[in-house]
N, C-alpha and C positions, 0 to 999 in steps of 0.2 A: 900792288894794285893801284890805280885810279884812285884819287880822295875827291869828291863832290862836292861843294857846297852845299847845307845842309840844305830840303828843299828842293833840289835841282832834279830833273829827270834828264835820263838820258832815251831820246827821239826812238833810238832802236828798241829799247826795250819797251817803250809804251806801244809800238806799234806791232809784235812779237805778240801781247800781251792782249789788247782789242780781237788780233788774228786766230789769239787762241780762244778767247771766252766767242767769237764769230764761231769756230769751231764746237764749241760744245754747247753752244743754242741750238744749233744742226743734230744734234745727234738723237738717237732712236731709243733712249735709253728705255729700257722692260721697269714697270709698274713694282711695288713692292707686291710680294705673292698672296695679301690679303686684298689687295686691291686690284688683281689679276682676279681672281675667284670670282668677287663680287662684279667684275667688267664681265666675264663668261658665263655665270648664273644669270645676268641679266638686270644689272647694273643695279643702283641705289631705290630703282622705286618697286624691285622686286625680291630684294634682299637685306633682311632686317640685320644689321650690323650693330652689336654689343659687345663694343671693345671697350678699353681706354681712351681711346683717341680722340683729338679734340679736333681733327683737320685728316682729310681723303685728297686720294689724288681720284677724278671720275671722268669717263670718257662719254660728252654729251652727246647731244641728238646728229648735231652736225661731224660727230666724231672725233672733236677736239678735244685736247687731254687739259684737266683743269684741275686745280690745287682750291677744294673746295672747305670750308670750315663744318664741323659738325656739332647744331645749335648756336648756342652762342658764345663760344670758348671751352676754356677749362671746366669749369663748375660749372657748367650746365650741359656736361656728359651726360650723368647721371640718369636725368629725365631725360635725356635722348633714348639711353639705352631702353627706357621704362616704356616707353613709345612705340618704339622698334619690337620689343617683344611684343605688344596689345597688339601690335597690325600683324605678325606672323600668329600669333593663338586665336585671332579673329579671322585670318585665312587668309588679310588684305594680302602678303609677303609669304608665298611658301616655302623661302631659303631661308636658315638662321643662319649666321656664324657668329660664332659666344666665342671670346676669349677669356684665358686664364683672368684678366683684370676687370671681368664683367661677371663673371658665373655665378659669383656668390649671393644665395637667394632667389637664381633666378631658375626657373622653371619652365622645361619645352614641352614636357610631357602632352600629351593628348589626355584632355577630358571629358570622360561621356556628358551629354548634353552642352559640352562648350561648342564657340561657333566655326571650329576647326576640329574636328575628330579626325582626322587624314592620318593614317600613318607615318612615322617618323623614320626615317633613316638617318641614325648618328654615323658622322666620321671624325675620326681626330687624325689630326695634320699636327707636325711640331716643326 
């Protein structure tokens, strides 16, 4: 093979390399499937989401797809998730989706006299 100068590019392959990253900013890639649900339920302001996650991918008004933060980082999941249940047990969000890194403690149930007494249909998806 070729020895380089350390440092040195070769024109062919930087230009190979712009044509390919041009190539995969184009492309149509499908949503992770928790963020598929929550776009088809009827996106973030109707679907209380208590995951682990610190960062959504959400398709806004105008339809654009956007790599969104949720709260304000890492450590302030937690009260995210705390939130998201109060708006779906208040009625604000009639969709839950609870994951395994969210469940612990937390409760969907219907309470008589609470301000959401709706029926509940659970699903689990894995």
């Amino acid at each position: 093979g070729i020895i380089l100068p350390e440092g040195s590019t070769v024109s062919a392959c930087v230009e190979l390399k712009e044509a390919l990253l041009t190539r995969v900013r184009l492309l149509d890639v499908p949503n992770s499937a928790l963020d598929m649900f929550i776009d088809e339920l009827g996106g973030p302001t109707a679907v209380a989401e208590m995951t682990g996650r610190s960062h959504r991918i959400i398709r806004k008004e105008n339809g654009k797809i956007v790599h969104e933060q949720r709260g304000k980082g890492e450590s302030d999941v937690e009260r995210v998730n705390v939130t998201e249940c109060r708006q779906f047990q208040d009625g604000k969000k009639l969709v839950s989706i609870i994951s395994d890194a969210a469940s612990v403690g937390i409760s969907l149930h219907a309470k008589r006299g609470g301000n959401n007494e709706r029926r509940r249909v659970h699903l689990t998806v894995e």
